[in-house]
N, C-alpha and C positions, 0 to 999 in steps of 0.2 A: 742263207739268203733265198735258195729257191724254196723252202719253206715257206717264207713269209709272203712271196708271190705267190705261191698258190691258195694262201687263205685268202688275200685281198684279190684274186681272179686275176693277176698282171704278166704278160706276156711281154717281148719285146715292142717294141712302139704300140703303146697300147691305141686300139682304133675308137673313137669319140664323135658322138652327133653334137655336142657342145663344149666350148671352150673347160678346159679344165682351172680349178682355184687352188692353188696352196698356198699357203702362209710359210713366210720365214721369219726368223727368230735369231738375233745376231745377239751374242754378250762376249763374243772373245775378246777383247779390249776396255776402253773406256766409255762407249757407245753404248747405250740400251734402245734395241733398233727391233720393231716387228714389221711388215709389209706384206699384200697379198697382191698375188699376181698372176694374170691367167694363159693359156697355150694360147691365146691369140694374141698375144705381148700386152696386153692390156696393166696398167698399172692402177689397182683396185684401192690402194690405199699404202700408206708408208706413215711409220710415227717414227721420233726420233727423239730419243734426250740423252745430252750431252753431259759431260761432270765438268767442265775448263774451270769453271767456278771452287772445285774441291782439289784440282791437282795444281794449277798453274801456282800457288801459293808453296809447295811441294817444289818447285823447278821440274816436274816431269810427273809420268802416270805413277799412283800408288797403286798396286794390284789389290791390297786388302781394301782399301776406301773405295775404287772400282766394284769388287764384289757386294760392296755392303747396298753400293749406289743400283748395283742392279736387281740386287734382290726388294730392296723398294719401290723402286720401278717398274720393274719388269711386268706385272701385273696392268696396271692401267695403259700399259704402251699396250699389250695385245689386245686389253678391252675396246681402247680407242681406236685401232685399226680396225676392228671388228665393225666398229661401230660405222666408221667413215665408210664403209664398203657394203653395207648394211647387209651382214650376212652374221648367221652364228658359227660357231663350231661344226657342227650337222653338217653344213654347205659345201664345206669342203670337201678338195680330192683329197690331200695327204698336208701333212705337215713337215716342213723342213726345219731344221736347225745346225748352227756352227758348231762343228763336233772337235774341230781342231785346223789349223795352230792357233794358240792363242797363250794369255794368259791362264797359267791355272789353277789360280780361283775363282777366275770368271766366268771359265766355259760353260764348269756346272751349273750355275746358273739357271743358264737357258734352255741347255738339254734337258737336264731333270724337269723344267716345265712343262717341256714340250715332246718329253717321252711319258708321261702323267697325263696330257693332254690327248696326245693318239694312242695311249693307252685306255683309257676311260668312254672314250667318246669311238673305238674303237676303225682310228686312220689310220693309214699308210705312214710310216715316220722314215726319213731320209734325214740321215746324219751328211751334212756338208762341209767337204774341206773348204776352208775361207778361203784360197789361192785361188781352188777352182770357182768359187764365185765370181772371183776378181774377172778371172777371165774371161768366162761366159757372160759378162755384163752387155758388153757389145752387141751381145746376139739379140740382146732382146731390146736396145732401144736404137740402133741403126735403120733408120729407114731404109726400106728398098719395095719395089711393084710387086712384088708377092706375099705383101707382110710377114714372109718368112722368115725362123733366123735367121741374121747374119752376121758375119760374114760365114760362107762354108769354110767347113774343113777340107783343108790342112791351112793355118797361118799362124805368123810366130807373135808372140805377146813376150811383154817387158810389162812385169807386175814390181812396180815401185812403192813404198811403203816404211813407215816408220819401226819394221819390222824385218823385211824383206826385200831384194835385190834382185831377182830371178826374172833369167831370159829363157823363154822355151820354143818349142814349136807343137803346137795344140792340134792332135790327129783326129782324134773323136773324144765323146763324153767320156771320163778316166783313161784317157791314152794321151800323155803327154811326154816329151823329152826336155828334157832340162839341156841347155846349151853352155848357161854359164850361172852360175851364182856369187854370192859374195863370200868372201876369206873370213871375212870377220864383220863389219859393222854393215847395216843397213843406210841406203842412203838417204830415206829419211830420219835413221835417230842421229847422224852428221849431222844433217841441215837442224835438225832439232836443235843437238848439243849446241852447234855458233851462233842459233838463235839465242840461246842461254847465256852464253858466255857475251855477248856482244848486249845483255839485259835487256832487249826487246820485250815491248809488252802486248802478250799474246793478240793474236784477232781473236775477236769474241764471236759464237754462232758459228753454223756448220761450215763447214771448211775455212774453219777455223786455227785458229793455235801455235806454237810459235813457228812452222814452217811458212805459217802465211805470212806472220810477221817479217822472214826473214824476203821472203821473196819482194813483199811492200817495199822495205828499205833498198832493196838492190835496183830497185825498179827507177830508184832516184841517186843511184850509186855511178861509181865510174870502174869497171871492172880495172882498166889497165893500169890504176896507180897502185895496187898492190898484187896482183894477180904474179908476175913474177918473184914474188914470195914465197908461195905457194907451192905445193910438187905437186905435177901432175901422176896419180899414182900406175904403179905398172906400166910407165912410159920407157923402161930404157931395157933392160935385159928380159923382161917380162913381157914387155911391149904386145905380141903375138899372141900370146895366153888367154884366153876366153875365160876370164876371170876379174871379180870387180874384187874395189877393196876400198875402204874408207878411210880404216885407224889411223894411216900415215897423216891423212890427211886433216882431221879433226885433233891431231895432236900438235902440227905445224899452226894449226890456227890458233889453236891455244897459245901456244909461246906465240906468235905473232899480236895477239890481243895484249899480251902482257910486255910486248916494249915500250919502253918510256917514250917514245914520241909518237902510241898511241893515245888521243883521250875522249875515252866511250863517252865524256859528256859533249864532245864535238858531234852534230851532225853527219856531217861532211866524214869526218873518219868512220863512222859507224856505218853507215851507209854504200862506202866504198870497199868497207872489206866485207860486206854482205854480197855484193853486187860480185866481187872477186873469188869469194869461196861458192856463190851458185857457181860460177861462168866455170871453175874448175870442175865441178859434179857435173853440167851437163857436159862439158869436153870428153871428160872420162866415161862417161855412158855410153856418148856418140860414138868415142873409139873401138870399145867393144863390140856395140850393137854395129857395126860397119864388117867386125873381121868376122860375125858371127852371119850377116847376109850374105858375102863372099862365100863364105862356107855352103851355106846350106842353098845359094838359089844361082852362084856359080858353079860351085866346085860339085857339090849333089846333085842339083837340076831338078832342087824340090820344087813343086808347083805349089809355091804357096798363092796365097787369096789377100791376104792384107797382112798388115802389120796393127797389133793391138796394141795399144799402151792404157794400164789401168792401176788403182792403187793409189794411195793419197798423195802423193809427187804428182804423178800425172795431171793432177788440177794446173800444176803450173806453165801458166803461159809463155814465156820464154820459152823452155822445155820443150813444148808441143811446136810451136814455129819452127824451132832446129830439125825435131825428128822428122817433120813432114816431111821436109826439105831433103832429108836421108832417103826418107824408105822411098822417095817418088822416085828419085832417082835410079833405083833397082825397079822400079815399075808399081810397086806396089803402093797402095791408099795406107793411108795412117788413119785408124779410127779409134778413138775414144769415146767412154760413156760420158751422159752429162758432169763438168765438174763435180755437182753434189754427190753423183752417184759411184765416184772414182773412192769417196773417201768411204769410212764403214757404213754398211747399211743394209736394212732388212731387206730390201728390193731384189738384189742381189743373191740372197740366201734363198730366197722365195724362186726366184726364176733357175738357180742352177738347181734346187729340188727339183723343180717342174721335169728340168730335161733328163734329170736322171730318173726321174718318177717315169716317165715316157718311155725310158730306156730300159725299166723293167728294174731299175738297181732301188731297191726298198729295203732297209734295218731292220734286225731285232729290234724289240722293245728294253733290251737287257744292254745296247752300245754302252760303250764310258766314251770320254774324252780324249782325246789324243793332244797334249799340247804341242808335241815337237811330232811332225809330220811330212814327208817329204812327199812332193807332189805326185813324183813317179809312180810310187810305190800303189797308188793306185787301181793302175794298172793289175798288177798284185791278186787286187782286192775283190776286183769283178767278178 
């Protein structure tokens, strides 16, 4: 890596008389997502296209119909952010791209365009873990009197997502600690799955899909006529453990869906065991995220700065009302990116390039994909 800083002249915080531009490039999922976006937090442009239309018929995401979807794509999404921000190739500082975790045959996708891209045109190329996107998002669309990022480091984030479940506490650009992650399921492919099983018909458009579906019916649900059905998971011998878990829970709801004096063509039942399996998922987050503040801002006497919550869950309103109520209580602000910006998107991959572009951390042109990637390791990597 200090190779490839010293051909593109990049020192640690590189010094600037003008805002800097990079383009990000997302294809780890089902999203084909480009955006450009500058060191004055400026949002220059964002495309987006979705596949709901190719998978929802599938019951969930197909990884090969995703690939196919972005290799179609993916071409006019960069032209048309290009266009919308009216700049070419040339313009830019560097270009970023989702290098991992994701699906993978999607990742390639977007990498190989966008290492063909700062390879030819000869940019800066920053391969981006999608996690640390999630997490840096806040930084760049928080208001505050210095239009500086925010929030400072050190504060803890909870990246929810139809992938992932991880709580950390974010020190600097690649220096993160993992506090707790999940055993097994993500709590958005749960909320997914009882989207599923309860045959909810997706919301269509960006933040979108069956989680929104499932959150819409709950919204008109009554949690307590089924909620003690339900296990709250890691509640009893586990209880203290900094650790999530779902499977129990997406399993209980299945056979709960399948008693006979459930009928999914009732409203009213449909609705209420939606409204009961959220009110479980955010209970069990809340518990966690409580023994893990104790932890780290009692018992350590970290000075953290906020609480993040980001990731395609976090769009949800109920969700965000509770945590506030959480973290204010330890003293700290709850801050999330705009909903749209919670779920996948180029914005994101654009602006965590930026800071790590700043930071001096710039790829080979030769990177592959990492689809299983843990956030830590990072660290690692600097």
């Amino acid at each position: 890596m200090s190779f490839i800083r010293n051909i593109f002249g990049i020192s640690k915080r590189l010094p600037s008389k003008r805002p800097l531009k990079v383009l990000g490039i997302e294809t780890s999922c089902d999203d084909t997502a480009a955006a450009i976006v500058t060191s004055d937090r400026q949002i220059l442009a964002e495309v987006v296209r979705g596949q709901q239309e190719l998978h929802e018929p599938k019951g969930g995401i197909v990884p090969m119909l995703a690939c196919e979807s972005h290799s179609r794509n993916l071409p006019g999404v960069v032209s048309e952010a290009l266009q919308k921000a009216k700049l070419t190739v040339q313009d830019l500082d560097a270009i970023a791209v989702t290098r991992g975790p994701g699906l993978p045959p999607c990742l390639p996708v977007g990498l190989n365009a966008a290492k063909t891209m700062a390879a030819v045109c000869g940019k800066p190329l920053i391969g981006v873990h999608h996690m640390e996107a999630h997490a840096l998002t806040a930084r760049l669309t928080t208001p505050n009197a210095d239009n500086a990022p925010y929030p400072q480091f050190p504060f803890m984030t909870l990246l929810i997502s139809g992938g992932h479940t991880l709580l950390l506490t974010a020190n600097n650009i690649g220096d993160y600690n993992e506090l707790a992650g999940t055993m097994d399921n993500a709590v958005g492919e749960a909320i997914d799955k009882a989207s599923r099983s309860l045959k909810l018909n997706w919301i269509q458009g960006r933040r979108g899909g069956p989680g929104a579906a499932l959150e819409k019916a709950a919204s008109e649900g009554d949690p307590e006529r089924f909620i003690s059905k339900l296990p709250l998971p890691l509640s009893l011998s586990r209880k203290k453990e900094l650790k999530f878990s779902f499977a129990g829970l997406k399993s209980a709801m299945d056979r709960l869906i399948k008693d006979p004096s459930i009928d999914l063509s009732n409203p009213k039942d449909v609705n209420d065991l939606a409204a009961a399996f959220q009110m479980i998922c955010i209970n069990h987050l809340e518990q966690k995220i409580k023994l893990a503040l104790e932890q780290e801002i009692v018992k350590h006497k970290k000075p953290l700065n906020a609480f993040v919550v980001s990731g395609g869950v976090a769009s949800n309103k109920l969700f965000r009302s509770r945590l506030e109520t959480l973290v204010n209580a330890y003293g700290l602000p709850l801050i999330c990116p705009p909903p749209q910006l919670c779920t996948d998107n180029g914005v994101m991959i654009a602006w965590a390039g930026l800071e790590r572009f700043q930071a001096g951390l710039v790829d080979d042109y030769t990177i592959t994909t990492i689809p299983v990637w843990p956030l830590e390791s990072l660290k690692q990597r600097e």
